[in-house]
C-alpha positions as CSV (number, residue, x, y, z in Angstrom):
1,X,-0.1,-4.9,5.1
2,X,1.3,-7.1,2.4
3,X,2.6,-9.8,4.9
4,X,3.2,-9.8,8.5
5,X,6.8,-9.5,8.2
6,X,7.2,-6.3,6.3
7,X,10.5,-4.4,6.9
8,X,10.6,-0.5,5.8
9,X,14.0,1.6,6.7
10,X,14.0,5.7,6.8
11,X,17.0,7.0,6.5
12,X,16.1,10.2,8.3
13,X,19.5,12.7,7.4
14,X,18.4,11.9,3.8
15,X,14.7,11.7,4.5
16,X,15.1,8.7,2.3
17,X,12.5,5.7,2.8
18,X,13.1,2.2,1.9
19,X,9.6,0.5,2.1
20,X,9.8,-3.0,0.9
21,X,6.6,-4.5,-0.3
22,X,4.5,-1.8,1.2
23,X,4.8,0.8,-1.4
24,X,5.5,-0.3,-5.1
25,X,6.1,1.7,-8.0
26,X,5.7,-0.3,-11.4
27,X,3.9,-3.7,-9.8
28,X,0.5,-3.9,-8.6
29,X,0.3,-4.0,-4.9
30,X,0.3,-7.8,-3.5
31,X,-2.1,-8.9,-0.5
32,X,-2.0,-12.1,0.7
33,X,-4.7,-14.0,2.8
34,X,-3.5,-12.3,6.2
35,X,-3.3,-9.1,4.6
36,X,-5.0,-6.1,6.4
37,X,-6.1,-3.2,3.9
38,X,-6.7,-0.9,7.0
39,X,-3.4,-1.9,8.6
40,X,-1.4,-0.9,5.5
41,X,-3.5,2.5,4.7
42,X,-2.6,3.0,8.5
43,X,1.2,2.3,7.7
44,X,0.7,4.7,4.5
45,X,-0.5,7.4,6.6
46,X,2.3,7.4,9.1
47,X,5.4,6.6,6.5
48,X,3.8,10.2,4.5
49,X,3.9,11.6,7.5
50,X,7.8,11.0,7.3
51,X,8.0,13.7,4.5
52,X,10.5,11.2,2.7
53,X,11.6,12.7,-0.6
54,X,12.4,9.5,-1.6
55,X,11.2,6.2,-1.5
56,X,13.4,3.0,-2.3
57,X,10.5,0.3,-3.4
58,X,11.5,-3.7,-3.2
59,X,10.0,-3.3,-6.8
60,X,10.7,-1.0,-9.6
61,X,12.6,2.5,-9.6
62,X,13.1,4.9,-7.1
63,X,10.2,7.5,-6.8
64,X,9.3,10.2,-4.2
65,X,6.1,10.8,-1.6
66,X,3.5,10.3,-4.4
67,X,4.1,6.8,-4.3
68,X,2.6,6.4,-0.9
69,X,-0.5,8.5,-2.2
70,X,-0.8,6.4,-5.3
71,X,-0.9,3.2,-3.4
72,X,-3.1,4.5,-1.0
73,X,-5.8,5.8,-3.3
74,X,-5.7,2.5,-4.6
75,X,-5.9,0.5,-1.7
76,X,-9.1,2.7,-1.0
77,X,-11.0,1.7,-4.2
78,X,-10.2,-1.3,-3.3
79,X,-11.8,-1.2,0.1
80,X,-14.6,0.5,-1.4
81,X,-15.8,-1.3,-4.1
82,X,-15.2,-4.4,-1.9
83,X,-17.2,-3.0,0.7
84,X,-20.0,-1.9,-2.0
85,X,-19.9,-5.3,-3.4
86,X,-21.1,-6.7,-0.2
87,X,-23.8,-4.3,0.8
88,X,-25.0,-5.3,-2.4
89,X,-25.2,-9.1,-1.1
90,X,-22.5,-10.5,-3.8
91,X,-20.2,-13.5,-3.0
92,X,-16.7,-13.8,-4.4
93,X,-17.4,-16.2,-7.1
94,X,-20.3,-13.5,-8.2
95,X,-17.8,-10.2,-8.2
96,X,-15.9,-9.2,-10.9
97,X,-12.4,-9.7,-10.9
């Protein structure tokens, strides 16, 4: 996840989700060095499965669900094309940024 002391509230009467920095809706998403790409799509899966119908971000406006699929599609490519990058035998200073 984004840092190890994430803090998400779901306000379940009003199926509303506050996620802090796990889902954002107008800022890229921010890892850090102790980040863990499988640990947040892991937290993306089980705050969708929350149904929330909305979703209070630490960043930007309110939104609903799609939120959590938007970030999550993206923190696939990510994983991906990082994960292609190094099949292909390319260091960091030799991937595109």
């Amino acid at each position: 996840m984004h840092t190890r002391g994430d803090t998400m509230v779901f306000v379940e009467e009003d199926r509303v989700l506050f996620t802090g920095d796990v889902v954002m809706s107008q800022r890229f998403l921010a890892a850090q060095n102790d980040s863990s790409i499988t640990t947040w799509l892991a937290t993306l899966d089980e705050l969708a499965a929350l149904n929330p119908v909305k979703i209070v971000p630490s960043h930007g406006v309110i939104g609903d669900a799609s939120l959590i699929t938007r970030d999550r599609e993206f923190l696939i490519a990510v994983r991906d094309r990082v994960a292609e990058l190094k099949r292909a035998g390319k260091s960091i200073d030799e991937s595109p940024c």
